[in-house]
C-alpha positions in Angstrom: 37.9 -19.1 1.7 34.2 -19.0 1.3 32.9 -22.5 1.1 29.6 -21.4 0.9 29.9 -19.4 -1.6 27.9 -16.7 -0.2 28.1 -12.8 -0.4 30.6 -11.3 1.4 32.8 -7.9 1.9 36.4 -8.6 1.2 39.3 -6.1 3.0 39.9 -3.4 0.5 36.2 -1.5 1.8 37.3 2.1 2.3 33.6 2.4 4.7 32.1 4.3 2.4 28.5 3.2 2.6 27.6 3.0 -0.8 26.8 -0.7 -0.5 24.6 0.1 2.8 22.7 2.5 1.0 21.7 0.3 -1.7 21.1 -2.7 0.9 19.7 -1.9 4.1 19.8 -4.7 6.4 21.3 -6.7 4.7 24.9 -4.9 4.5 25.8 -2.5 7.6 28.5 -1.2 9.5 30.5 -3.7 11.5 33.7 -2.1 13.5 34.1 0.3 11.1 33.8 -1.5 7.9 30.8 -2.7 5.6 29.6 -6.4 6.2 27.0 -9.1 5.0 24.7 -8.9 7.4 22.9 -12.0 6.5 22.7 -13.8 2.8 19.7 -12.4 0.6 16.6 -14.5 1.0 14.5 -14.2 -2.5 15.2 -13.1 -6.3 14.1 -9.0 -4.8 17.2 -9.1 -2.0 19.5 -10.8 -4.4 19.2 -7.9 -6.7 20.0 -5.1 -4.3 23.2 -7.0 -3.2 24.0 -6.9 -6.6 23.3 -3.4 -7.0 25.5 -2.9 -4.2 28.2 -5.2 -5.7 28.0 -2.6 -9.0 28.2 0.4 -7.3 30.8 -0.3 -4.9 33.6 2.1 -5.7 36.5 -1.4 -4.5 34.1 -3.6 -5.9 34.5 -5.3 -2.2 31.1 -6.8 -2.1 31.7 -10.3 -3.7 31.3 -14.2 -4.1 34.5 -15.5 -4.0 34.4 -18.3 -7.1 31.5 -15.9 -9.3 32.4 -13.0 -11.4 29.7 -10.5 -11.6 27.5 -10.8 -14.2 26.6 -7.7 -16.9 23.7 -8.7 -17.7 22.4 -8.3 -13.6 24.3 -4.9 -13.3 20.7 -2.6 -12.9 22.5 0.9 -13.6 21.2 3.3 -14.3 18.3 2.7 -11.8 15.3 4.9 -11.0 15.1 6.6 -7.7 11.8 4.6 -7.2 8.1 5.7 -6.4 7.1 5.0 -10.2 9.7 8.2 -11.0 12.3 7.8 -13.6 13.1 11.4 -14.3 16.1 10.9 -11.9 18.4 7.9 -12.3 21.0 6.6 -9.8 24.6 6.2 -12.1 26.1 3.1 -9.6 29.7 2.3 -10.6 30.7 4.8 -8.0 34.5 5.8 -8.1 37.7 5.8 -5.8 38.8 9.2 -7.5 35.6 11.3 -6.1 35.3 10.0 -2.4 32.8 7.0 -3.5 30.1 9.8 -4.5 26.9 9.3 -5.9 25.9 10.5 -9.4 23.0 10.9 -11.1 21.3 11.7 -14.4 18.2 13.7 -14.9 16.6 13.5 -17.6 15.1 16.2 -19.5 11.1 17.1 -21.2 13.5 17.9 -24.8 14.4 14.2 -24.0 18.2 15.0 -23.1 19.6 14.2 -20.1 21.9 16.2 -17.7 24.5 14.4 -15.6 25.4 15.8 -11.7 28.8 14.8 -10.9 30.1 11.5 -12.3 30.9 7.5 -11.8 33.8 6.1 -12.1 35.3 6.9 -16.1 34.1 3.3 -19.0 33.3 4.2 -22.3 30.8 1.5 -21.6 29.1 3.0 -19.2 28.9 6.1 -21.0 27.4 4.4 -23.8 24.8 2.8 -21.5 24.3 6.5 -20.1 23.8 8.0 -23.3 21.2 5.6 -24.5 18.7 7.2 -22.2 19.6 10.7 -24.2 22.3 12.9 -25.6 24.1 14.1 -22.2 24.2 18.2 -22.8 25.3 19.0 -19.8 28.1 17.6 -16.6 27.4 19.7 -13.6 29.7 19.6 -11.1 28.6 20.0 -7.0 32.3 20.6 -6.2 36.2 20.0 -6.3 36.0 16.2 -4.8 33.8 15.0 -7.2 35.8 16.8 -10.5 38.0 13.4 -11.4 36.0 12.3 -14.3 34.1 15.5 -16.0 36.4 16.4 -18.5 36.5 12.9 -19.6 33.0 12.2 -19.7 32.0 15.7 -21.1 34.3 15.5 -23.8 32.5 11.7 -24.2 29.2 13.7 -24.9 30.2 16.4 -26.1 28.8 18.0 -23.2 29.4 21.6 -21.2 31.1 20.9 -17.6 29.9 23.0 -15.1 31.2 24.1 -12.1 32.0 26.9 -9.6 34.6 29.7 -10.0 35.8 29.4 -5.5 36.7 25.3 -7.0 37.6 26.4 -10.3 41.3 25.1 -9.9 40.1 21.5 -9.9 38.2 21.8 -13.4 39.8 24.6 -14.8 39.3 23.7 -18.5 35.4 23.8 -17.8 33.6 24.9 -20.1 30.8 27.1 -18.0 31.6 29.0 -14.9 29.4 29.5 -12.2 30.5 32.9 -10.1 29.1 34.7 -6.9 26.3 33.4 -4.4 23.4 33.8 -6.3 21.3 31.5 -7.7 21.5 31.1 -11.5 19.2 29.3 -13.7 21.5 26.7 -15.9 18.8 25.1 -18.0 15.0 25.2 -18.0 13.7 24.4 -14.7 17.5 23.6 -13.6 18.7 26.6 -10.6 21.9 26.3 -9.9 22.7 27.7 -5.7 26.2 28.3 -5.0 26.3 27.2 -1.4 30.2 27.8 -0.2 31.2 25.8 3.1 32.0 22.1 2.6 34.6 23.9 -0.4 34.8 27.4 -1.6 32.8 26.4 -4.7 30.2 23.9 -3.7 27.0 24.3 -5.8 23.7 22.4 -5.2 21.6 22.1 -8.5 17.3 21.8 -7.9 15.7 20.7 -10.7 11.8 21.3 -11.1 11.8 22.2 -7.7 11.3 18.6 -7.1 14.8 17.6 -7.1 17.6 18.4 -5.0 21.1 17.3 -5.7 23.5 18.6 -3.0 26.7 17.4 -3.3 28.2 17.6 0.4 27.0 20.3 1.4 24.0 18.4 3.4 22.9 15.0 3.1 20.2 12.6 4.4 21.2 10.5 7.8 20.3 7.6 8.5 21.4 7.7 11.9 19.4 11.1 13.2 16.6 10.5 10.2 17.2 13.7 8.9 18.9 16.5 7.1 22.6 17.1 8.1 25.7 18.5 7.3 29.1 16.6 7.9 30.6 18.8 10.1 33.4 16.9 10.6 35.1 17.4 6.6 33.5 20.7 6.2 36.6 21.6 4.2 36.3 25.3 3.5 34.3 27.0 6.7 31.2 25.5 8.6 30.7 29.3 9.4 30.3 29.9 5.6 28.2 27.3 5.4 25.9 28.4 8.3 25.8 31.8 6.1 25.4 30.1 2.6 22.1 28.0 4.7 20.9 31.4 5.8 20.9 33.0 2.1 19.5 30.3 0.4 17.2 27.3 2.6 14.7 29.6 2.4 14.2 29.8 -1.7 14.8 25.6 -2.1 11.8 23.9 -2.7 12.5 20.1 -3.7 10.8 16.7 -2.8 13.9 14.4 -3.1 17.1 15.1 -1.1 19.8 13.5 -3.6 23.7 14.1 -2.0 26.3 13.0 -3.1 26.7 10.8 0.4 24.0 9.6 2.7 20.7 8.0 1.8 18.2 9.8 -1.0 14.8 10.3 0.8 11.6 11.5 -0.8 9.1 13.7 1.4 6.6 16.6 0.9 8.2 19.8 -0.3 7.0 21.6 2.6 8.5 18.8 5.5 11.9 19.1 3.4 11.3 22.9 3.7 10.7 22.8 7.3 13.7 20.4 8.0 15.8 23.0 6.2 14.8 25.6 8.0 15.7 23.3 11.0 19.3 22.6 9.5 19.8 26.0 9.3 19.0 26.8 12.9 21.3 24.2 13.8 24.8 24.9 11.8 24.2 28.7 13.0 25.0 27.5 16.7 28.2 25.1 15.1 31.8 26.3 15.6 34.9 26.0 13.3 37.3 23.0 15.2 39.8 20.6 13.7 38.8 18.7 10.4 39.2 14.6 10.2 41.1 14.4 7.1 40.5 10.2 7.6 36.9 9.2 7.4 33.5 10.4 7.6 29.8 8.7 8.6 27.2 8.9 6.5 
């Protein structure tokens, strides 16, 4: 037991590395698990561990004699840099591989919502008060668990592609082909098949990208990557699907659906895509880890 009472991670972390997302340096990876690091020093750390205790898809990060407390739960939060367009959803769920999901909201004052948290009529309620949701889009078949749910919720379209159609197949819009298709106003949608058959990345404004799996931000090289390692479908169809499209993505935020979110000039995300693609052109198919994966 925890005398102390301090923060801690308890032994049902599946090493996901939502809580190290949310706090840096003061959760990290200790033998292939999420830690404390060290206890929060000041009102400002104390809030990100409890972001990270709200997002948390086990909710592992914990004081053992306090129960969370609503009121200090800070989803939906803003990606930051005085920019609230995009919100981060927390309350990230078993049933879609711990992913991140997002809202972005919209100039008619609606809101979209790319991929999904874990299924509360609470927190759809919470979501909604930013604006009616018209729209779930989908990235791919991993992250499908909750969009009929909270599309129905809404009373919102679900979106997603026709290669991962089997894991949504009530949606109610169906993106087909490899071309890019505009969804909304300002809203492309880029089939990019690789990590699955039918894995779509969405750019909004050409300021936002949401990626899914398909590549993500690394904290470990500082850069754009692809997880190589649970490229499900074909890292050579991903290599092709980079080649087809890098070139027409402009965005300033890198959002996946793993990984770290990082905000950088359109044109050094441009050249660091161009980069990526260089690089999963010289990969080779070889076995996939069905177990675990670093973000």
């Amino acid at each position: 037991m925890n005398e102390d009472n301090n923060w801690y991670v308890d032994d049902r972390c599946i090493n996901c590395d939502v809580a190290r997302q949310l706090a840096p340096g003061l959760i990290g990876e200790v033998d292939g698990r999420s830690e404390v690091l060290r206890q929060p020093r000041g009102a400002a750390e104390e809030r990100r561990l409890h972001a990270a205790a709200f997002a948390c898809p086990t909710r592992s990060v914990r004081r053992p004699s306090r129960r969370l407390d609503p009121a200090l739960d800070p989803f939906p939060l803003p990606l930051g840099d005085g920019d609230d367009t995009v919100l981060l959803c927390g309350h990230n769920s078993p049933h879609t591989a711990a992913a991140n999901a997002f809202l972005l909201k919209r100039p008619s004052g609606t809101a979209m919502m790319i991929d999904t948290p874990r299924w509360s009529e609470t927190l759809a309620t919470r979501y909604e008060s930013l604006g009616a949701v018209t729209d779930v889009l989908l990235t791919h078949r991993d992250h499908a668990a909750h969009g009929r749910r909270y599309a129905d919720r809404f009373g919102a379209r679900l979106w997603i592609h026709e290669g991962d159609l089997d894991a949504a197949p009530d949606a109610d819009r169906i993106l087909r082909g490899t071309g890019p298709a505009e969804i909304a106003e300002g809203v492309v949608a880029h089939p990019l098949p690789g990590h699955t058959r039918g894995s779509v990345l969405y750019v909004a404004d050409e300021r936002y990208c949401f990626s899914g799996d398909s590549f993500y931000w690394s904290r470990t090289t500082d850069d754009i990557e692809v997880a190589e390692s649970v490229t499900w479908y074909s890292i050579t169809e991903l290599a092709a699907s980079l080649a087809r499209t890098a070139g027409r993505l402009r965005f300033e935020w890198l959002l996946a659906g793993h990984g770290d979110r990082r905000h950088l000039p359109a044109a050094q995300m441009a050249q660091r895509m161009r980069e990526l693609t260089a690089r999963v052109r010289e990969m080779r198919p070889r076995p996939v880890d069905f177990t675990a994966v670093r973000w």
